[in-house]
FIKOLZA-1660 file (N, C-alpha, C; in steps of 0.1 Angstrom, whole numbers, plus 5000, padded with zeros to 4 digits):
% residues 230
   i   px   py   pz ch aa at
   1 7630 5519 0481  A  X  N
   1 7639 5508 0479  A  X CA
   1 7643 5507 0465  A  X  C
   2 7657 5510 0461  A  X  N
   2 7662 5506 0448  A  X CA
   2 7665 5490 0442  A  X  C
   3 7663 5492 0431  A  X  N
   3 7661 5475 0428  A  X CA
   3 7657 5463 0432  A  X  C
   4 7659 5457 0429  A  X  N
   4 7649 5439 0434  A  X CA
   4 7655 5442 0449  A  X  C
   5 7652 5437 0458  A  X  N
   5 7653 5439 0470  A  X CA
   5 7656 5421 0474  A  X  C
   6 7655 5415 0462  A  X  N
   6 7659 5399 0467  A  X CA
   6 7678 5398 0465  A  X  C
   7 7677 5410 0455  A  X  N
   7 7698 5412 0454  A  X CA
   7 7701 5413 0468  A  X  C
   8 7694 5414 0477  A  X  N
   8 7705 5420 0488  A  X CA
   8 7712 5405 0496  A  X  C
   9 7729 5402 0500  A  X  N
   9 7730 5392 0501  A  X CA
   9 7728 5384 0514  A  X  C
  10 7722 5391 0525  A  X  N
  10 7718 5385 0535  A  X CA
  10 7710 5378 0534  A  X  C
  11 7698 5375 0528  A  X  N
  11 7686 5367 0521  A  X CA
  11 7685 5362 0516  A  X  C
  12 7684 5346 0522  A  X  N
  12 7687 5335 0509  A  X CA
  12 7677 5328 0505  A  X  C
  13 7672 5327 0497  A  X  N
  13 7657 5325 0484  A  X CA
  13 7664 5315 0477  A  X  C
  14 7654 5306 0468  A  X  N
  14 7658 5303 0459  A  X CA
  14 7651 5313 0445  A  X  C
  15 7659 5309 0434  A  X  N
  15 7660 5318 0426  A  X CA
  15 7643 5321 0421  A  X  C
  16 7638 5314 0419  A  X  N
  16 7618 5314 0412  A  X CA
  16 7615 5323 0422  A  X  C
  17 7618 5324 0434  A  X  N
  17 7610 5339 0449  A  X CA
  17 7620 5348 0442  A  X  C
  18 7625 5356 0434  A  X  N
  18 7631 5363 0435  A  X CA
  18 7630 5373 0418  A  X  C
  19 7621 5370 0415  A  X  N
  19 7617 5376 0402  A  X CA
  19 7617 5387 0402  A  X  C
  20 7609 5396 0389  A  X  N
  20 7602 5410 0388  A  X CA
  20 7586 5408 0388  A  X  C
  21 7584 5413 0397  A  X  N
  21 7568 5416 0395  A  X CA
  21 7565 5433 0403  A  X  C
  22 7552 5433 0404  A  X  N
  22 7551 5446 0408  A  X CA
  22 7538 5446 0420  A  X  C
  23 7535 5454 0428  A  X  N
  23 7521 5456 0435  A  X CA
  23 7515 5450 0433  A  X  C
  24 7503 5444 0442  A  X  N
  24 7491 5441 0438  A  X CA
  24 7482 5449 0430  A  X  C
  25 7479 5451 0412  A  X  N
  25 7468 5459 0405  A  X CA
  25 7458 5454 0407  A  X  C
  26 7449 5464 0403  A  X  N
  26 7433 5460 0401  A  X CA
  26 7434 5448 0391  A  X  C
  27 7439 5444 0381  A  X  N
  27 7434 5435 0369  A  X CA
  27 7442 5423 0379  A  X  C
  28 7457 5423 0384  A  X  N
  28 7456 5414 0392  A  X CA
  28 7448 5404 0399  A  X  C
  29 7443 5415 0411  A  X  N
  29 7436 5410 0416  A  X CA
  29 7426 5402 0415  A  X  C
  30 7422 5408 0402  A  X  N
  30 7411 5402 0398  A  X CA
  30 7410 5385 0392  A  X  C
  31 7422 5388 0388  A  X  N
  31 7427 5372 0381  A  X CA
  31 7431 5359 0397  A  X  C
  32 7436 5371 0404  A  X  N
  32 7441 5358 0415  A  X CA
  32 7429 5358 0427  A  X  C
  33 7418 5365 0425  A  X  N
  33 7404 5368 0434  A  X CA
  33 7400 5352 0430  A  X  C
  34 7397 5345 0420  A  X  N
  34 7389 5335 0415  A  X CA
  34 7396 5322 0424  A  X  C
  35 7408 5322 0423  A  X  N
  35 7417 5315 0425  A  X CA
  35 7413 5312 0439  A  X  C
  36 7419 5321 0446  A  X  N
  36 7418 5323 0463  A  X CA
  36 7399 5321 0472  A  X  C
  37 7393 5319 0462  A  X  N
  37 7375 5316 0465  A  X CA
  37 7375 5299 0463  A  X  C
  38 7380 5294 0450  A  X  N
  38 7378 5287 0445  A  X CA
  38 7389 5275 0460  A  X  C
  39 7400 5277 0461  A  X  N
  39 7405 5271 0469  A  X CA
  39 7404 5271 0483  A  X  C
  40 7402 5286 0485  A  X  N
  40 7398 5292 0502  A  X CA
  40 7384 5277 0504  A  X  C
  41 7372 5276 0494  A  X  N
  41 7363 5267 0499  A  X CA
  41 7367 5252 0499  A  X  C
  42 7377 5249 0487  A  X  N
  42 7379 5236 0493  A  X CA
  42 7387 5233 0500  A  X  C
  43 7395 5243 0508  A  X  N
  43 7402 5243 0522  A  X CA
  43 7394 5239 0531  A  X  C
  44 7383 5251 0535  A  X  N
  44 7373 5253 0546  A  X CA
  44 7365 5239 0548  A  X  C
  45 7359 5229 0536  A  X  N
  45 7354 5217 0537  A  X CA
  45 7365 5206 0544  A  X  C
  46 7378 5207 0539  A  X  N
  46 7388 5200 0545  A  X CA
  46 7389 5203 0556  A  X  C
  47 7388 5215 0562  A  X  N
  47 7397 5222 0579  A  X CA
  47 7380 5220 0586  A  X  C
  48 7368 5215 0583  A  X  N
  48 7362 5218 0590  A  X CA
  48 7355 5205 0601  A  X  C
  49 7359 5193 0594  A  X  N
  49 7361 5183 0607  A  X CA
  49 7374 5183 0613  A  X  C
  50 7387 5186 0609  A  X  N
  50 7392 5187 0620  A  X CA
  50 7389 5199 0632  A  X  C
  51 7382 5210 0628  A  X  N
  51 7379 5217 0636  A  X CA
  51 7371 5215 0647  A  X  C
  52 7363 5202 0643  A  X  N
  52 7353 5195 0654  A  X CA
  52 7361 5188 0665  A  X  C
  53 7374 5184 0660  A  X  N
  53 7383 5176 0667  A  X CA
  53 7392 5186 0677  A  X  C
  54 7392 5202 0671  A  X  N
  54 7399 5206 0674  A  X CA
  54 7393 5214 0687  A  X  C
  55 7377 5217 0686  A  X  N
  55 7368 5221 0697  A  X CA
  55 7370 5216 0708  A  X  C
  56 7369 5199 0703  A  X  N
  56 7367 5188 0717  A  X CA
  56 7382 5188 0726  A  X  C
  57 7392 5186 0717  A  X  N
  57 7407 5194 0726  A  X CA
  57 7406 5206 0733  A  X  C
  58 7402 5214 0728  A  X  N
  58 7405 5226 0734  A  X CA
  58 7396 5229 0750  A  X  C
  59 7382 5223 0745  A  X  N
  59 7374 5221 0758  A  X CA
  59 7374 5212 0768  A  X  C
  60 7382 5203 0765  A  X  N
  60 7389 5200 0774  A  X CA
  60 7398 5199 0782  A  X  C
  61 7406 5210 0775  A  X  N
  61 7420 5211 0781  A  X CA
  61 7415 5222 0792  A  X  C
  62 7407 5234 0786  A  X  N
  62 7406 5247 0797  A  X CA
  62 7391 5253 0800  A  X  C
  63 7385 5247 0790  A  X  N
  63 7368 5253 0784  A  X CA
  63 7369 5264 0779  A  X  C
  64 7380 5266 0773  A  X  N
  64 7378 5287 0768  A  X CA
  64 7377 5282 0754  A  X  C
  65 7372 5298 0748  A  X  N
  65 7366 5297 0740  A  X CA
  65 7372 5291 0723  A  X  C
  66 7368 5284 0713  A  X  N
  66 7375 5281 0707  A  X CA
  66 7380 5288 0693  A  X  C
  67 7378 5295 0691  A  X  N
  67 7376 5311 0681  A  X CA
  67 7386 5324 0687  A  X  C
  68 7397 5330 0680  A  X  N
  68 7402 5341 0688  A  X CA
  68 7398 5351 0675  A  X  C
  69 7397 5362 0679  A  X  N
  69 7398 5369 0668  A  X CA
  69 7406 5380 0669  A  X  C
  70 7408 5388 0667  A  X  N
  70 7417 5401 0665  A  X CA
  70 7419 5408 0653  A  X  C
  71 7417 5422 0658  A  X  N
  71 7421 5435 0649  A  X CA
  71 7434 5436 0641  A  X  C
  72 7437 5433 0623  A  X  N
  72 7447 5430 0619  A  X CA
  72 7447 5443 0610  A  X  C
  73 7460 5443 0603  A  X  N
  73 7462 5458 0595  A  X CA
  73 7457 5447 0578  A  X  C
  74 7453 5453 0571  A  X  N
  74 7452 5449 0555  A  X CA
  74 7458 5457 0544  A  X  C
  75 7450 5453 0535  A  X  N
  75 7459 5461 0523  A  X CA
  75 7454 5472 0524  A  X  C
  76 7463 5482 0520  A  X  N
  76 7461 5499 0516  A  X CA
  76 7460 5505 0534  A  X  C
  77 7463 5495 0547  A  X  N
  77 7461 5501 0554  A  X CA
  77 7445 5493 0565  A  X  C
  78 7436 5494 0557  A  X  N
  78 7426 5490 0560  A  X CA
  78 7431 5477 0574  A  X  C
  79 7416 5475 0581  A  X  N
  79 7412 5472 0591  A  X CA
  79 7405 5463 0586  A  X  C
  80 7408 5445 0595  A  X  N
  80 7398 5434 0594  A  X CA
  80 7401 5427 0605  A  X  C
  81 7391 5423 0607  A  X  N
  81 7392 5409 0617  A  X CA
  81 7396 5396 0614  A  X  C
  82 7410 5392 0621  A  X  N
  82 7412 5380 0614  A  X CA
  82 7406 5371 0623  A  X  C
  83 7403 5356 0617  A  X  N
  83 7399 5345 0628  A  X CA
  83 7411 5339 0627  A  X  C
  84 7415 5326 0644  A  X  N
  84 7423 5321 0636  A  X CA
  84 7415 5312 0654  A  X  C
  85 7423 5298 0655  A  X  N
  85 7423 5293 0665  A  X CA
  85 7428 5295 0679  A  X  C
  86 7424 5296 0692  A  X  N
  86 7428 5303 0704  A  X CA
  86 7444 5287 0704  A  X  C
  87 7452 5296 0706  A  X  N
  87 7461 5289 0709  A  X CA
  87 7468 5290 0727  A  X  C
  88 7464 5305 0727  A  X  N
  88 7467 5308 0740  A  X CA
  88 7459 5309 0756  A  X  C
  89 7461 5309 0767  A  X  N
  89 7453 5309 0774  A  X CA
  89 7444 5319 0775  A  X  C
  90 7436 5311 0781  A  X  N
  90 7423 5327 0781  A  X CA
  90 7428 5336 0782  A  X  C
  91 7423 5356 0780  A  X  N
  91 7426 5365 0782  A  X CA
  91 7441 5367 0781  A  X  C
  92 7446 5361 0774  A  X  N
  92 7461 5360 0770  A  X CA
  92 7469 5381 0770  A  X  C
  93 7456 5380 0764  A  X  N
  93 7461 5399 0758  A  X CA
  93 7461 5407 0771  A  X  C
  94 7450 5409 0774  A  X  N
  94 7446 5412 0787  A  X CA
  94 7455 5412 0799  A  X  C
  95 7461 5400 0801  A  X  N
  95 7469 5393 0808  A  X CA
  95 7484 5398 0809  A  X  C
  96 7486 5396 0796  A  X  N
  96 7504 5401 0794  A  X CA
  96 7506 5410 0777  A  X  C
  97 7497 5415 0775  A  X  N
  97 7496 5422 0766  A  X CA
  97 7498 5418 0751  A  X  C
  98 7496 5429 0744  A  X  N
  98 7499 5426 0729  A  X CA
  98 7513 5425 0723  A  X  C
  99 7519 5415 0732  A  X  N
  99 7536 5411 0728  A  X CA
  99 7537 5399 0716  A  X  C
 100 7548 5401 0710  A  X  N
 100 7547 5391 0699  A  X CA
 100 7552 5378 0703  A  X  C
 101 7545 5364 0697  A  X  N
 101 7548 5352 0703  A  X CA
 101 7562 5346 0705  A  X  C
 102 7570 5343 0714  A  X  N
 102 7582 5341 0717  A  X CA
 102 7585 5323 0719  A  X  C
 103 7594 5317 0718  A  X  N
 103 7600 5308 0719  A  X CA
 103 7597 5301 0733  A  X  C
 104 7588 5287 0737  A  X  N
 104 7587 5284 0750  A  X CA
 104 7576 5292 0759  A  X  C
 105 7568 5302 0750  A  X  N
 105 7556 5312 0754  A  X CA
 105 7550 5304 0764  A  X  C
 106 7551 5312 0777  A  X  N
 106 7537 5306 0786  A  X CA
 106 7526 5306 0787  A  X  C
 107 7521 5319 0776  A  X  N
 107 7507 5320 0772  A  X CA
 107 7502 5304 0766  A  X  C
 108 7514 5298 0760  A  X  N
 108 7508 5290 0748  A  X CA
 108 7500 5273 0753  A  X  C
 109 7493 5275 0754  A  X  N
 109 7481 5259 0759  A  X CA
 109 7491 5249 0752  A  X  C
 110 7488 5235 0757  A  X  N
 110 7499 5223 0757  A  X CA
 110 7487 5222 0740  A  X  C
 111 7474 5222 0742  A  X  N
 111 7467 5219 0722  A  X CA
 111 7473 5231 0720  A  X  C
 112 7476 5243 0718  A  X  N
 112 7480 5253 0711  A  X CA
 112 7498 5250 0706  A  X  C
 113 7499 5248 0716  A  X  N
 113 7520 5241 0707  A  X CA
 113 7518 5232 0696  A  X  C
 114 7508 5224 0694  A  X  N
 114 7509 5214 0684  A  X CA
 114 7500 5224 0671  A  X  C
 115 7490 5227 0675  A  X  N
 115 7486 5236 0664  A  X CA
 115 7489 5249 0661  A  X  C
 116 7499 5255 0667  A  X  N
 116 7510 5263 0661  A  X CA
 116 7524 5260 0658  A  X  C
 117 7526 5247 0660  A  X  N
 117 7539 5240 0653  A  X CA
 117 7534 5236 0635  A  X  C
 118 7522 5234 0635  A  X  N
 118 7512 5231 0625  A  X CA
 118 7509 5240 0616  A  X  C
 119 7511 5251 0622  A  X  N
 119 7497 5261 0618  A  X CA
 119 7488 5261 0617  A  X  C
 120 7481 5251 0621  A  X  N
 120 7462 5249 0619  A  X CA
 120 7457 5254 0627  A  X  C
 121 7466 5265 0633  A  X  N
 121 7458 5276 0645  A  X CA
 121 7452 5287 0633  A  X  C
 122 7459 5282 0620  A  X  N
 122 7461 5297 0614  A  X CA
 122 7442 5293 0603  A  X  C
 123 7442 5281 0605  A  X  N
 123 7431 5276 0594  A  X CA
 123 7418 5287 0590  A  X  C
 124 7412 5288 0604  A  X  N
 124 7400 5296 0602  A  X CA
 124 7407 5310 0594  A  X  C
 125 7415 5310 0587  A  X  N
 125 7421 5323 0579  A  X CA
 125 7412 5318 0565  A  X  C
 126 7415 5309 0566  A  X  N
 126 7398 5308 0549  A  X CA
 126 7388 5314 0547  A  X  C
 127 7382 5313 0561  A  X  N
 127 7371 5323 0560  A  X CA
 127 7377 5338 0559  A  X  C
 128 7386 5341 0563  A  X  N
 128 7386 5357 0555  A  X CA
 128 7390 5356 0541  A  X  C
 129 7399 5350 0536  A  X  N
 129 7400 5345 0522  A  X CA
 129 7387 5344 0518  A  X  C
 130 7382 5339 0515  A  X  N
 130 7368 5338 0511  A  X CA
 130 7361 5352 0511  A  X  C
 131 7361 5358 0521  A  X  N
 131 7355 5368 0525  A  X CA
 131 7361 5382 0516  A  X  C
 132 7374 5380 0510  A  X  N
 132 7382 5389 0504  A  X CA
 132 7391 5396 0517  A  X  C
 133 7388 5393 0526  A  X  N
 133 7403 5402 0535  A  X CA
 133 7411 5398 0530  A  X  C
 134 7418 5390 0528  A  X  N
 134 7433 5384 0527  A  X CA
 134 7435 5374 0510  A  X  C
 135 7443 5370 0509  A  X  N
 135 7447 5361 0496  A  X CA
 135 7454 5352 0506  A  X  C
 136 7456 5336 0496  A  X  N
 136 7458 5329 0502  A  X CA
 136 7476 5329 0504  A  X  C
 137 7485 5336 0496  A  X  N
 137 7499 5342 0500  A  X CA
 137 7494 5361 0496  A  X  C
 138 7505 5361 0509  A  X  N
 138 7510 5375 0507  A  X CA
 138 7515 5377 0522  A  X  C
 139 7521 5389 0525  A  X  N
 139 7523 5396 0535  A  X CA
 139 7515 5386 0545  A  X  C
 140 7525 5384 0563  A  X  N
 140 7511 5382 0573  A  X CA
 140 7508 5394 0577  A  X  C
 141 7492 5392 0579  A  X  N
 141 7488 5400 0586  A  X CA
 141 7487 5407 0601  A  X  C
 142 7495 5416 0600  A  X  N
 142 7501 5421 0617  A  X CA
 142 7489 5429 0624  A  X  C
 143 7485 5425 0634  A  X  N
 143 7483 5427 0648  A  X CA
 143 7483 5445 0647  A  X  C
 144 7469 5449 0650  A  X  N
 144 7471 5464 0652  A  X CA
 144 7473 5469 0667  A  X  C
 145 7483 5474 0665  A  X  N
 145 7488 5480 0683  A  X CA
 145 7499 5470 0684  A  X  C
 146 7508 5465 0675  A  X  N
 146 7514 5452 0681  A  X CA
 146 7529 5462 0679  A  X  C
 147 7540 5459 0690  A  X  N
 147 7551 5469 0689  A  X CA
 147 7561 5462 0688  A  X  C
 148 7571 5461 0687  A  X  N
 148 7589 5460 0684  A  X CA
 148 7597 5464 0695  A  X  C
 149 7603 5459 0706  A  X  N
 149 7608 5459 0712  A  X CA
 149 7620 5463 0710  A  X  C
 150 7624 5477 0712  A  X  N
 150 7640 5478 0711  A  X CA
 150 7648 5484 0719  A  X  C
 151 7666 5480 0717  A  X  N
 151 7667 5480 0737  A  X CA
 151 7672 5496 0735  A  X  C
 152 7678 5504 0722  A  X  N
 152 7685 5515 0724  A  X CA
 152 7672 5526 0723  A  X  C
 153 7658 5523 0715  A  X  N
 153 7648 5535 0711  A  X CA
 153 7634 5536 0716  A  X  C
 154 7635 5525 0721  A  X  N
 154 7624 5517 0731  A  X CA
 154 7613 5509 0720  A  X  C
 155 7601 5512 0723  A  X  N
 155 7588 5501 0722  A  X CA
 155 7590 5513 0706  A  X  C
 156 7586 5506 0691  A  X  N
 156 7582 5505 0680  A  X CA
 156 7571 5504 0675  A  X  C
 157 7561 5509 0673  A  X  N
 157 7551 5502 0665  A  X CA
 157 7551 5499 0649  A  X  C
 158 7544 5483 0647  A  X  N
 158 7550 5479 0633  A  X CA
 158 7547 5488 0622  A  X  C
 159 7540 5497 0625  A  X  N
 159 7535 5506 0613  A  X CA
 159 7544 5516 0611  A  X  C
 160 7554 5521 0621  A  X  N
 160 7568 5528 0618  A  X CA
 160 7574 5521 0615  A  X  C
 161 7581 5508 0613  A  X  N
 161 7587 5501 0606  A  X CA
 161 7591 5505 0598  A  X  C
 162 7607 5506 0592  A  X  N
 162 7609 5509 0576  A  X CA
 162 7602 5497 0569  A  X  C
 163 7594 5500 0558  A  X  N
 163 7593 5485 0548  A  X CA
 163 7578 5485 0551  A  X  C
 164 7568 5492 0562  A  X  N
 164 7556 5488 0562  A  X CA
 164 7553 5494 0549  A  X  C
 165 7551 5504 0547  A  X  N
 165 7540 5513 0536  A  X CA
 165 7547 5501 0523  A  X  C
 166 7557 5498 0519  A  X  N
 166 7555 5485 0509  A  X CA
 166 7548 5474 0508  A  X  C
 167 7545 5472 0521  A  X  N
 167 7537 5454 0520  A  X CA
 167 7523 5456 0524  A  X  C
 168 7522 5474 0529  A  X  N
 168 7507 5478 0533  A  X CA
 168 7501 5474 0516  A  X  C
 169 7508 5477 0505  A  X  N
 169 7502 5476 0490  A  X CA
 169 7497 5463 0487  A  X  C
 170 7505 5454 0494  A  X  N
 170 7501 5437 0489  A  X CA
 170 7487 5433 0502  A  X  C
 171 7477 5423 0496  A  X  N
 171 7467 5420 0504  A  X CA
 171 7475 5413 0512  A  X  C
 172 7474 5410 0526  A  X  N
 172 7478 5400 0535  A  X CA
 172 7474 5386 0532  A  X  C
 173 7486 5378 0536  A  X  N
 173 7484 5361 0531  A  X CA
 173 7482 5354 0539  A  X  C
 174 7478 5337 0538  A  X  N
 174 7479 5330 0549  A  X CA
 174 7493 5323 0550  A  X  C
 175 7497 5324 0540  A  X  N
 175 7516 5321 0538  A  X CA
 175 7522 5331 0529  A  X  C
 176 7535 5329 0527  A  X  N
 176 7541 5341 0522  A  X CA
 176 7553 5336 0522  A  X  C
 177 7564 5346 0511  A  X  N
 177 7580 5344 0516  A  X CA
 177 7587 5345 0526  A  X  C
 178 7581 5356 0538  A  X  N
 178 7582 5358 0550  A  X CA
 178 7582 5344 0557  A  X  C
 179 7574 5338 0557  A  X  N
 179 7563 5332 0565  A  X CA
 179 7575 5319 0563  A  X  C
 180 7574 5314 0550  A  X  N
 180 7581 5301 0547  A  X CA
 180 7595 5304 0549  A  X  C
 181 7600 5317 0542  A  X  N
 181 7618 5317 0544  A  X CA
 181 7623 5323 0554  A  X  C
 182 7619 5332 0561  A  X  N
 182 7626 5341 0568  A  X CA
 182 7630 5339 0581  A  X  C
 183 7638 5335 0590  A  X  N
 183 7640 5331 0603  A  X CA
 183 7634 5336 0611  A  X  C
 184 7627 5328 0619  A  X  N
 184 7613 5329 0628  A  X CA
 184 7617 5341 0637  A  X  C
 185 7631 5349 0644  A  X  N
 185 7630 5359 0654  A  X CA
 185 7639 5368 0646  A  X  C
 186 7641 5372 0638  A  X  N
 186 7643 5383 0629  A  X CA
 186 7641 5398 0630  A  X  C
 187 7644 5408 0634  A  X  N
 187 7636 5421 0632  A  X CA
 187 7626 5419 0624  A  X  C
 188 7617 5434 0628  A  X  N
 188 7606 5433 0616  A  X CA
 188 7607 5439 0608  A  X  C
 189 7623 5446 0604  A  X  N
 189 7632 5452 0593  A  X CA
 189 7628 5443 0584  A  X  C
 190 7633 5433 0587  A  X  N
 190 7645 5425 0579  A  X CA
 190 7630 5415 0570  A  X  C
 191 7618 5413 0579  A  X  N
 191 7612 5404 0573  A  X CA
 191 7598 5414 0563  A  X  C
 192 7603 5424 0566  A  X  N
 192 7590 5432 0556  A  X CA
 192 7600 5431 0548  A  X  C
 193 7612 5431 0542  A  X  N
 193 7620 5432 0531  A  X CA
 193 7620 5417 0523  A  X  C
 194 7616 5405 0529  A  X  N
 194 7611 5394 0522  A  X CA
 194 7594 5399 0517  A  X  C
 195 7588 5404 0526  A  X  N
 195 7575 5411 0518  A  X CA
 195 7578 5416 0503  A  X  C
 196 7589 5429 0508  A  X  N
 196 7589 5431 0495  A  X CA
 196 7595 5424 0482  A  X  C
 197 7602 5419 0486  A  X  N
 197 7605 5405 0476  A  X CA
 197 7593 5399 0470  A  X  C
 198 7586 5397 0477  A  X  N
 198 7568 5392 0468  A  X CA
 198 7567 5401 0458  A  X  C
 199 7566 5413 0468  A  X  N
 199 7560 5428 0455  A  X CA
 199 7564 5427 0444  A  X  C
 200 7578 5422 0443  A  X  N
 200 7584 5419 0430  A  X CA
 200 7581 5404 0422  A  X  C
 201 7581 5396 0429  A  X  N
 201 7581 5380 0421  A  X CA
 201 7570 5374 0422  A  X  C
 202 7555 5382 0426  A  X  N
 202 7545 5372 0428  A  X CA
 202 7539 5369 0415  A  X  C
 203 7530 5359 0415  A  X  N
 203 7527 5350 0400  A  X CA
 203 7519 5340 0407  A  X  C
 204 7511 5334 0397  A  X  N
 204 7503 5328 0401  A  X CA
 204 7511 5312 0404  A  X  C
 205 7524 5306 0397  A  X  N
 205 7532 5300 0399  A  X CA
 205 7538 5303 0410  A  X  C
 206 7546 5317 0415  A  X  N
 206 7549 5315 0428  A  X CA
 206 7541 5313 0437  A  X  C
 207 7529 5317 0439  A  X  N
 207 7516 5314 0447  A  X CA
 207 7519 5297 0450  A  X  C
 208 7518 5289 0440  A  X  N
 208 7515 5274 0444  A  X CA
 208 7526 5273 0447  A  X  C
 209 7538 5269 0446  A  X  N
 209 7548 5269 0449  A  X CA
 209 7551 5274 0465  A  X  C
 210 7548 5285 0468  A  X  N
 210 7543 5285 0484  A  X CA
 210 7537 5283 0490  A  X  C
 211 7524 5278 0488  A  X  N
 211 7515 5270 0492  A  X CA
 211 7519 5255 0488  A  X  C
 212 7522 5248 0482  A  X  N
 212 7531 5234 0485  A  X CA
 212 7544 5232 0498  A  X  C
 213 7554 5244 0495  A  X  N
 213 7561 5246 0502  A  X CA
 213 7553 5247 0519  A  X  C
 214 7544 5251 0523  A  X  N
 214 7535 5254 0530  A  X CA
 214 7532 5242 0536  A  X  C
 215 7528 5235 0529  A  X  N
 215 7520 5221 0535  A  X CA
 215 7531 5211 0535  A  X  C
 216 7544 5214 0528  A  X  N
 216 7550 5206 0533  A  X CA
 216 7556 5207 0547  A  X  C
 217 7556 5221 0553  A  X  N
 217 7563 5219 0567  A  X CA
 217 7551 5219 0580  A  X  C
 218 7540 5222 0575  A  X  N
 218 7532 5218 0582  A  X CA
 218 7529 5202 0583  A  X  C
 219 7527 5197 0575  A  X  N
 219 7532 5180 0573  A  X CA
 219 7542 5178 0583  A  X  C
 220 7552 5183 0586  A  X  N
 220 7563 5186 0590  A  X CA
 220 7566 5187 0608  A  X  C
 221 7554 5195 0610  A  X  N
 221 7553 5206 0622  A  X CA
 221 7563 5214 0624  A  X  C
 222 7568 5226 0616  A  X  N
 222 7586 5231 0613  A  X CA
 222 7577 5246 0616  A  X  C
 223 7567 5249 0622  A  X  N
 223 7564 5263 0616  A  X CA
 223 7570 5272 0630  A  X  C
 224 7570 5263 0638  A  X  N
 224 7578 5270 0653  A  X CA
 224 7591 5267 0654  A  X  C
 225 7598 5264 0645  A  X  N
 225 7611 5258 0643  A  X CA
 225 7619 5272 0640  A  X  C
 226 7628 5272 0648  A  X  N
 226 7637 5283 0649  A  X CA
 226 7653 5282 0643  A  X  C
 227 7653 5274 0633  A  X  N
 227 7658 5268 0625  A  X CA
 227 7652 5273 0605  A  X  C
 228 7657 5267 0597  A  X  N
 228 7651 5268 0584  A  X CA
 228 7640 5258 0584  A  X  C
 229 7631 5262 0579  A  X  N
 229 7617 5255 0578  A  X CA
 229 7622 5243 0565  A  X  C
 230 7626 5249 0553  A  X  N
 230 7628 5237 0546  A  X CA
 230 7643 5236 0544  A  X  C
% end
């Protein structure tokens, strides 16, 4: 990809997402590692009575289990387990396979709409933050085996995607430019190319600045909104 990749004019950012920066480096990382510990734990203290609240919903709605986990891609490629909250019915995968979440999903439990209008399905993502899988923006972390539906070349996997091997460089986030700007049913062209947009403008100011942006539309419930989030 030639030049800032935020020039191109289908993608509308405000100007601060749209910097120069470069890759995630080692000395980076290491400056924004402190950061992402230091906050990942006072997240986890905050998210961990509602999680008490969020057990007692969930077992009552179906009794399944309240923890999903799954095999996600990371940085450089690498393999982790992400946690996050079952939002869908039991054996969801199993059931109708590894398709990506859709609009009005039947999989999705009547507690799972509200905590994925929220994101606080996405919470138990601290503990990998903490853990070092992920930072708290960057890239989401995609689903291994997860494919692209397309009607002239058929099924895709995200890892042939043009635009993966760029955002494979950045650690995966629990928000991101993707995440906050990009319109929720998009190719997965179009939204690794907001990835790369990070690659260029991340900062520890843009960091907060998406993370505010973040809680404000979860405040909101905007994250299933098929519309602009802000």
């Amino acid at each position: 990809m030639n030049g800032n990749p935020g020039d191109t004019p289908d993608i509308d950012l405000p100007g601060w997402a749209c910097g120069k920066g470069k890759a995630e480096s080692r000395s980076g990382y290491l400056l924004k590692r402190p950061w992402d510990v230091v906050v990942g734990l006072i997240g986890m203290m905050i998210a961990m009575p509602l999680w008490v609240v969020f057990v007692i919903a969930i077992k009552l709605e179906d009794r399944g289990p309240f923890f999903f986990t799954q095999e996600r891609w990371g940085k450089d490629k690498t393999r982790f387990r992400v946690y996050k909250i079952r939002t869908m019915v039991p054996n969801a995968e199993e059931a109708f396979g590894n398709i990506q979440a859709r609009e009005n999903d039947p999989r999705v439990t009547r507690v799972g709409r509200f905590l994925r209008a929220t994101s606080l399905d996405e919470s138990p993502q601290l503990i990998n933050i903490v853990r070092g899988d992920m930072s708290w923006v960057g890239p989401r972390a995609l689903p291994i085996n997860e494919v692209q539906t397309q009607e002239t070349e058929g099924d895709l996997p995200d890892e042939a995607v043009e635009g993966f091997e760029t955002r494979s460089k950045l650690r995966p986030g629990l928000t991101g430019i993707a995440q906050v700007y990009a319109p929720r049913d998009i190719p997965r062209e179009q939204k690794y190319r907001y990835d790369a947009i990070y690659a260029y403008s991340q900062s520890l100011i843009t960091d907060i600045r998406l993370i505010l942006a973040s809680l404000w539309i979860t405040f909101r419930g905007k994250w299933e909104s098929r519309e602009r989030k802000l």
